[in-house]
C-alpha atoms as one frame of an Amber mdcrd trajectory, in Angstrom:
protein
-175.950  83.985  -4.260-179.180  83.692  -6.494-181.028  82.146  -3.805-179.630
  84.205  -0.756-181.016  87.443  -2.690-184.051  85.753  -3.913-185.448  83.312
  -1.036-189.313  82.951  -2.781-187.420  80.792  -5.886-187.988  77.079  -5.657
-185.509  75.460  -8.106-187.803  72.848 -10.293-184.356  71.815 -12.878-181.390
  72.921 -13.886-178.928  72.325 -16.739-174.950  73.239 -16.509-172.100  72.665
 -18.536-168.282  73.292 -18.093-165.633  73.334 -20.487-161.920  74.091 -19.425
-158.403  75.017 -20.980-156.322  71.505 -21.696-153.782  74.061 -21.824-153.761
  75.511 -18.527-156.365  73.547 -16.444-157.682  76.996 -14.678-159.207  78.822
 -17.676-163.039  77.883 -17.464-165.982  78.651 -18.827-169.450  77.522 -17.359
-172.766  78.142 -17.737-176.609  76.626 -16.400-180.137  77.300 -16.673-181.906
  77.299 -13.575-185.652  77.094 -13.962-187.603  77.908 -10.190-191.179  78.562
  -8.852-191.743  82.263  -7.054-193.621  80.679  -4.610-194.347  85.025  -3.449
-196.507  85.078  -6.252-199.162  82.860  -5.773-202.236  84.161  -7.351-205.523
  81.677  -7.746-203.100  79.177  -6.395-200.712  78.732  -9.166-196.793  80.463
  -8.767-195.102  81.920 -11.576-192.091  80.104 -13.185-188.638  81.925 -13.046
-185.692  81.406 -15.460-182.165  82.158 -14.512-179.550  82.067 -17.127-175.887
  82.393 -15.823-172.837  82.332 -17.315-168.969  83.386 -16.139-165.474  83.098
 -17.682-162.468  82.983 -15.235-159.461  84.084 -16.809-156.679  83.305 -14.297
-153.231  85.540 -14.926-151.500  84.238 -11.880-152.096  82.940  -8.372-152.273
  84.221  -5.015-149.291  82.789  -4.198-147.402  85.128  -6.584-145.264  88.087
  -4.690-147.129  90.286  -5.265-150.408  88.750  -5.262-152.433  88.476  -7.923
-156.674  89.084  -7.201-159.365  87.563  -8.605-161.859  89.775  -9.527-165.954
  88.341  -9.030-168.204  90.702 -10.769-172.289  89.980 -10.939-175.022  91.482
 -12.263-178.637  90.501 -11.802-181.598  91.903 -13.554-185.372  91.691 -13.592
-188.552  93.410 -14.368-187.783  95.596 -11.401-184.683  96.483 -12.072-181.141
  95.354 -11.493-178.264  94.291  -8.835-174.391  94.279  -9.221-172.106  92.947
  -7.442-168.625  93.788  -8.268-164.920  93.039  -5.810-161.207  91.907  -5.480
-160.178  89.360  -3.141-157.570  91.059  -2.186-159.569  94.133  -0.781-162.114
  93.299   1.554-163.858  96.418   1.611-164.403  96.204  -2.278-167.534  93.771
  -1.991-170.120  96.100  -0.762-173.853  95.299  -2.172
């Protein structure tokens, strides 16, 4: 997603890390740092580094198997010197993940 909104980043390293529920397998917490060139602003032939920090939680009350079904909900926001992007739907509803 990063990289589909954000083609100029050149990813350099990252760094992730996962823990999960022993409990229930499906409750999981993650997170990475993603450090990229903008290679859009080149000035005196040097690019300015980029640092991404993201981070989610998925909280899983049931499956999609379940009568009735039971969505996941994505929700992202992105923000910069510019200003910001969010990103918010439900599987379930189609029409609910409009940019």
């Amino acid at each position: 997603f990063l990289f589909h909104i954000l083609p100029t980043c050149e990813p350099k390293s990252v760094y992730c890390r996962m823990a999960m529920s022993a409990t229930s397998g499906a409750d999981i917490s993650h997170s990475a740092t993603i450090e990229c060139l903008d290679t859009s602003s080149s000035s005196n032939g040097a690019n300015d580094m980029v640092i991404f920090n993201v981070s989610g939680t998925t909280l899983l009350p049931g499956h999609q198997y379940h009568d009735p079904p039971i969505a996941k909900l994505v929700h992202i926001d992105v923000f910069g010197d510019d200003g910001s992007l969010h990103y918010s739907g439900n599987d379930l509803d189609p029409k609910s993940g409009q940019l």
